[in-house]
C-alpha positions as CSV (number, residue, x, y, z in Angstrom):
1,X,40.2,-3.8,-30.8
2,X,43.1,-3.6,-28.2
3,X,42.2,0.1,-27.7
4,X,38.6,0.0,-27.3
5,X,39.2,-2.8,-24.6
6,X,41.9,-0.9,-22.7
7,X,39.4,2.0,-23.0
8,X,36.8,-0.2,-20.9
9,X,39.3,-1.4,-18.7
10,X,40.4,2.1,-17.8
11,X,36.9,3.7,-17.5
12,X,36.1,0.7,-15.5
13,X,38.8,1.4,-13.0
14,X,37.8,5.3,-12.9
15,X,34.4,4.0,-12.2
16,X,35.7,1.5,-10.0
17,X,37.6,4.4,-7.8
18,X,34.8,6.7,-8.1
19,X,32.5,4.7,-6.8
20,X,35.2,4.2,-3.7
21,X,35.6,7.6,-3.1
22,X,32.1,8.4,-3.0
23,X,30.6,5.7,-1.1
24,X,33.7,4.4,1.2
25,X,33.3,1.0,-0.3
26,X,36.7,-0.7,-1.2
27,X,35.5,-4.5,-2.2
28,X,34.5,-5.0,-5.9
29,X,34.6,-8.7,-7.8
30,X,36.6,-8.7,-10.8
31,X,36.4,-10.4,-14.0
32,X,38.8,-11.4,-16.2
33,X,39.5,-10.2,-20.0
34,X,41.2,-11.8,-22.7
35,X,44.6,-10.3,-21.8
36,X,44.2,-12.0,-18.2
37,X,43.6,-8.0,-16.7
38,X,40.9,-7.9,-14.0
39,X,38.5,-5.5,-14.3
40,X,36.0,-4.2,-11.6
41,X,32.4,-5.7,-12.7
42,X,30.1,-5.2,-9.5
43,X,30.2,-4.5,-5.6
44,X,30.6,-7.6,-3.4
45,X,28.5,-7.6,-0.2
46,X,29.9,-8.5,3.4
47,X,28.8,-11.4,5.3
48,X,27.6,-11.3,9.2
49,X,29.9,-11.7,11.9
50,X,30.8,-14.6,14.0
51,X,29.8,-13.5,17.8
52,X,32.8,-13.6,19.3
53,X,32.8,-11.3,22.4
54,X,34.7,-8.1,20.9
55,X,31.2,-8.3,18.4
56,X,28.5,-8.6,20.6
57,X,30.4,-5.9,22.6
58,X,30.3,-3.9,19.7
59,X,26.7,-4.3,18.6
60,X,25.2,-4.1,21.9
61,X,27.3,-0.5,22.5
62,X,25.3,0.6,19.1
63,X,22.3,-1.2,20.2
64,X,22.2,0.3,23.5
65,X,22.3,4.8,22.1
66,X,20.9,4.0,19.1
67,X,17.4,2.0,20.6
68,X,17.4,3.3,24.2
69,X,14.2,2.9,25.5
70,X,12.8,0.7,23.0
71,X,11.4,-2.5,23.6
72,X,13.8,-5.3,23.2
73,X,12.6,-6.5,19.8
74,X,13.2,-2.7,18.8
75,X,16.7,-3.2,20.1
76,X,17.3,-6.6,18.2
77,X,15.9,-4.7,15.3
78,X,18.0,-2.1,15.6
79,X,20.9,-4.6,15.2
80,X,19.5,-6.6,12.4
81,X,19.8,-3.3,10.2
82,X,23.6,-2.9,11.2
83,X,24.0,-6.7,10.1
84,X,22.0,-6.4,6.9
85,X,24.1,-3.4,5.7
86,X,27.2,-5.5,6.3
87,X,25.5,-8.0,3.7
88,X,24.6,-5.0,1.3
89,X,27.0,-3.9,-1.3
90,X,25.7,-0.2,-1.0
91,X,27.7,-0.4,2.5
92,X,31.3,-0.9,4.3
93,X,31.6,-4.7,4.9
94,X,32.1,-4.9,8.4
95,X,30.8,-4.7,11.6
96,X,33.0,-1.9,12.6
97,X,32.9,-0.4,9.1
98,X,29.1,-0.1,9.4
99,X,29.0,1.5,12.6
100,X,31.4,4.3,12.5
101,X,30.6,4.5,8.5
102,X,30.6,8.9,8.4
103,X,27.1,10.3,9.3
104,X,25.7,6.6,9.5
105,X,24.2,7.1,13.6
106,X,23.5,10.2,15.3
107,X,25.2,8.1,18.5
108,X,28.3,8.3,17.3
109,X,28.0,12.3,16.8
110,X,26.3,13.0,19.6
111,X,28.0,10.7,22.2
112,X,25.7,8.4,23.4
113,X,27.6,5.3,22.0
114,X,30.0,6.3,24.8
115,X,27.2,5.9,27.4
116,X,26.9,2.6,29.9
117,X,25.7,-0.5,27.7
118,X,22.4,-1.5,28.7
119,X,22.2,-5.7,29.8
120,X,19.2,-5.9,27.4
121,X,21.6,-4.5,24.4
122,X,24.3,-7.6,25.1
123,X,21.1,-10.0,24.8
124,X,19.8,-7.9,21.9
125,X,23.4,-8.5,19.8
126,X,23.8,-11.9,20.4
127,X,20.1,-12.3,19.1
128,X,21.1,-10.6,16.1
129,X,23.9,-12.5,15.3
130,X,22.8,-15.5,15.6
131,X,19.9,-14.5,13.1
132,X,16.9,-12.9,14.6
133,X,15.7,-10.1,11.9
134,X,12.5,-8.9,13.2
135,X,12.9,-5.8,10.1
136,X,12.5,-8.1,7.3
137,X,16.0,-7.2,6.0
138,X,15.6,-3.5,6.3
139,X,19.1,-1.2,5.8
140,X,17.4,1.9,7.5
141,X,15.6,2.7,10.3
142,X,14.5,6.6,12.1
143,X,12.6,8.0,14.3
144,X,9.9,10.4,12.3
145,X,9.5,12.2,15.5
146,X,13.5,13.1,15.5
147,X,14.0,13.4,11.8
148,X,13.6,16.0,8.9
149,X,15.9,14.2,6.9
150,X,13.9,13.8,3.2
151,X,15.8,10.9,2.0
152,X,14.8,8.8,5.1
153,X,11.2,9.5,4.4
154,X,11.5,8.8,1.1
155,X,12.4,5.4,1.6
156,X,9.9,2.1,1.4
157,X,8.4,1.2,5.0
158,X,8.8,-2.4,5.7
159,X,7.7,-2.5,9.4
160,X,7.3,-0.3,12.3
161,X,8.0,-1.3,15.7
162,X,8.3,1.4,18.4
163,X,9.2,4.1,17.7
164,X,11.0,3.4,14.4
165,X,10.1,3.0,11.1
166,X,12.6,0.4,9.4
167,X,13.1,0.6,5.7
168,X,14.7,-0.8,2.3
């Protein structure tokens, strides 16, 4: 019986570590077993910021390339998504996480997040951190204009506004 459970605990682990390495997420809740070892049982999801200055900042600068010339509830929108991957265990846990997560915003590659922050994009941040989800909890949003990406399209529409479509 010992075997077989330090079987599971180890595969658990590997799985654990896997599942790390793959996806960047590090935060996992534990359980214990009989022999007081804790092993990895799910992913834990993030909770939203407090908006302290050095996070609105942050959120409007990703607000500002990624919804440039959106209307204002595209912009808050925009935000909302960042927010509701922080609070989904399929992404990093925090604001900063989410943002420069590899390959997560074209912004970051292409250098746009390094561009003036619009006014509107400071309003849009603080909107979204003190709640405003005008996406219904999306975790994606693109542009179908500007993307070829399959997965993207593939995924469930929740609402359109602009010119994005935000997903789940």
């Amino acid at each position: 019986m010992k075997k077989t459970i330090s079987a599971i605990v180890t595969y658990l682990i590997i799985l654990a570590l896997c599942v790390t390495i793959i996806f960047g997420i590090s935060r996992t809740v534990t359980a214990q077993v009989s022999d007081n070892t804790a092993v990895p049982t799910a992913l834990a999801a993030g909770s939203i910021p407090s908006a302290t200055e050095s996070n609105i900042y942050l959120l409007a600068r990703i607000i500002s390339a990624e919804a440039r010339g959106e209307s204002y509830t595209g912009q808050v929108a925009v935000g909302a998504v960042i927010l509701n991957r922080i609070k989904h265990p399929s992404f990093p846990d925090t604001l900063s996480g989410v943002i420069y997560q590899g390959g997560a915003f074209t912004a970051i590659v292409d250098g746009q997040f390094n561009e003036p922050i619009s006014d509107t994009a400071y309003n849009a941040a603080r909107d979204c951190l003190n709640g405003w989800d005008p996406t219904g909890g999306a975790i994606y949003y693109y542009n179908p204009a500007k993307t070829s990406n399959a997965f993207m399209h593939s995924r469930p529409i929740i609402t359109t506004i602009g010119k994005h479509r935000f997903c789940s």
